[in-house]
C-alpha positions, 0 to 999 in steps of 0.5 A: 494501553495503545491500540492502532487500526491501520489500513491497507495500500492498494498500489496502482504503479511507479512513475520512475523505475530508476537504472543506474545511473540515473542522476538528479531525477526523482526515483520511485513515486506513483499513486495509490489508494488506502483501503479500510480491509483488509487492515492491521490492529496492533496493541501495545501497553507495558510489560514486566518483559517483552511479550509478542503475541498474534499473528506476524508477531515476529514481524512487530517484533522486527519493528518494536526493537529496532523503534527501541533502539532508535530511543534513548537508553533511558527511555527504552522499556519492555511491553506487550505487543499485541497483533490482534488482526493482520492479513498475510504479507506479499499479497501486494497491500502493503501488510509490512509497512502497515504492521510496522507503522502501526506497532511503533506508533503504539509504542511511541504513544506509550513512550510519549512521543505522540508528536512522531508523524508517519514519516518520522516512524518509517525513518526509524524503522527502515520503511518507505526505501521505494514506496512512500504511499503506505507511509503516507496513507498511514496517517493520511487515508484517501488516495496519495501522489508522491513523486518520488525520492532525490538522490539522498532523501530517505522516503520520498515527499507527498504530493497530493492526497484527495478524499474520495466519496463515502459511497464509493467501494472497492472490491479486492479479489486474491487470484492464485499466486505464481509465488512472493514478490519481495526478498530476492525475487523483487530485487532481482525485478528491478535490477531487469526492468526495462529501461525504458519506464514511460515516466512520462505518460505516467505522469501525465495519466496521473496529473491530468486524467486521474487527479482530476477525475478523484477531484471533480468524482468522476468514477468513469474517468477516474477508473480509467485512469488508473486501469491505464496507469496501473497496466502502464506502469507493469510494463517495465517489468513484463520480463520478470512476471511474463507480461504486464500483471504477475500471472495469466489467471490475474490479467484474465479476472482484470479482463473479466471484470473490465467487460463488465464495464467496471473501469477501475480494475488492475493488479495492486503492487506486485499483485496478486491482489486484483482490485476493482473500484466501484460507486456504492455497495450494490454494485460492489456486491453485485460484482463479488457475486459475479466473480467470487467463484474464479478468486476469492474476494472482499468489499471495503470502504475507502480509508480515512487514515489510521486510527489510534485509540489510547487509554 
C-alpha cells in the first residue's frame, strides 16, 4: 500500500495574464506558498476491482484512470483508492491539483514507477495548464517562483524555491464566497482581464523585494511584499470580481487584519481563501482569536513537500 500526504497552495498572484496574441513572452507564472493544512491524504494498494472511497472520490477517480491509461496496456490494473482527507475544492488551495498529484503518485508507487517527478505526474493527468506552483510545491514545499510558460511548453519551469523558517505560521481564513471560481466563470475572467497585466512591477516586487526578504527572514518585508504582489496581481481582474479580491467581505477582513499591523495578508488564487502569515504560533493564535468571529479559520505550519509512506 501507498499512502501520500500532500500540502496545500496558497497562490499569491500571475505575473502575466496572457492576451491574445501575445507572441514569444512567457505566460502564466507567479509566486506561491505550500502550506501543511489544509492537505490531502490519499491511499492506494491493489484490487480485485476499482474501488474509490472518500471524499472527492470521483475527482481521484478522474486522476487514477486517466494516469492508467497514459500506462501500457500490460501494466494497467485495478486498485483501491482511498481519500482519507480532503478539504473542499474552488476555495483557492489548490485542492485539485493537490488530490490529483497525490492519488497517481500513490499509484505510480505501486506500479513501480517511483522515478515519475511531479512535473512527469501533472503532464499525464492534464494538471499545471496555468499554474505551475502546486506541482512544483507538491514535491518541493516552501515558497515557489516560476516564470511561466513559452508558447509550446506544457507546464511552466521552477525558478526558485526558498525554505521559509520552522517557526513561521500562516493563519487561513474562509470568508463567504460570492460562488466557484473555476469551470466557465475562471474561463470567462481571463478571456476579460485587463490588458494591461503590470508584469513588470510584479516582477520586480517578486525579484527584488520578496525573494530577498524570504532569504535573508525578513517577515516585514517579506509580508509586505507579497500583500503588494498578491493586491497587485488581482487588478487585471477587477471587472470580473468587482475589485481587486473576489468580494467586499474579503477585502474588508485583509483591511482588517492589515490594521493589525500584520503585513502578509491577501486573497489566495481566486479566494475566498484569505491568508495572513506570521513569526510564531502566539501571534498565530492571537490573530484567530482576534478574527475567528467574522470568518472562520485555521493555523498551519509551512510545508516541506509531500510525503510518501510505502508498505
Amino acid at each position: 500500500m501507498a499512502r501520500v500526504t500532500a500540502p496545500g497552495r496558497l497562490h499569491f498572484g500571475l505575473f502575466n495574464v496572457p492576451v491574445e496574441p501575445h507572441g514569444p513572452r512567457r505566460s502564466f507564472g507567479g509566486v506561491g506558498l505550500m502550506i501543511e493544512q489544509p492537505g490531502i491524504v490519499v491511499t492506494a494498494r491493489p484490487a480485485e476491482t476499482w474501488q474509490f472511497e472518500g471524499l472527492l472520490a470521483s475527482r481521484a477517480q478522474m486522476f487514477a484512470l486517466r494516469f492508467m491509461e497514459s500506462l501500457p496496456e500490460a501494466e494497467r490494473r485495478p486498485y483501491q483508492v482511498l481519500v482519507e482527507r480532503a478539504s473542499p475544492e474552488h476555495t483557492g488551495l489548490g485542492v485539485g491539483t493537490q488530490l490529483g498529484l497525490a492519488a497517481v503518485c500513490a499509484l505510480a508507487h505501486e506500479v513501480g514507477l517511483n522515478e515519475l517527478n511531479a512535473t512527469d505526474l501533472a503532464q499525464r493527468i492534464g494538471r499545471g495548464e496555468r499554474s505551475a506552483i502546486g506541482v512544483h510545491g507538491f514535491e518541493r514545499g516552501g515558497l515557489i517562483v516560476e516564470p511561466g510558460k513559452l508558447p509550446g511548453e506544457d507546464i511552466s519551469p521552477l525558478l526558485t524555491r526558498v525554505e521559509l523558517p520552522d517557526e513561521w505560521r500562516v493563519v487561513v481564513f474562509s470568508p463567504a464566497s460570492s460562488g466557484p471560481w473555476h469551470g466557465n466563470r475562471e474561463r470567462q475572467a481571463f478571456a476579460t482581464a485587463h490588458s494591461a497585466s503590470p508584469t513588470d512591477a510584479l516582477c520586480r516586487i517578486a525579484l527584488l523585494d520578496l525573494v530577498p526578504a524570504a532569504i535573508s527572514e525578513d517577515l516585514d518585508g517579506f509580508g509586505d511584499a507579497v500583500h503588494e504582489f498578491n493586491r497587485l496581481a488581482g487588478e487585471p481582474f477587477a471587472s470580473s470580481q468587482g475589485g481587486t479580491y473576489a468580494s467586499p467581505e474579503t477585502a474588508e477582513l485583509i483591511a482588517a487584519i492589515r490594521g493589525t499591523h500584520v503585513r502578509g495578508v491577501g486573497q489566495s488564487s481566486w479566494g475566498p481563501a484569505v491568508f495572513a502569515i506570521v513569526g510564531c504560533q502566539a501571534e498565530a493564535e492571537s490573530v484567530l482569536q482576534r478574527f475567528r468571529n467574522r470568518s472562520p479559520g485555521i493555523i498551519t505550519r509551512i510545508s516541506a513537500g509531500r510525503v510518501l509512506e510505502g508498505t
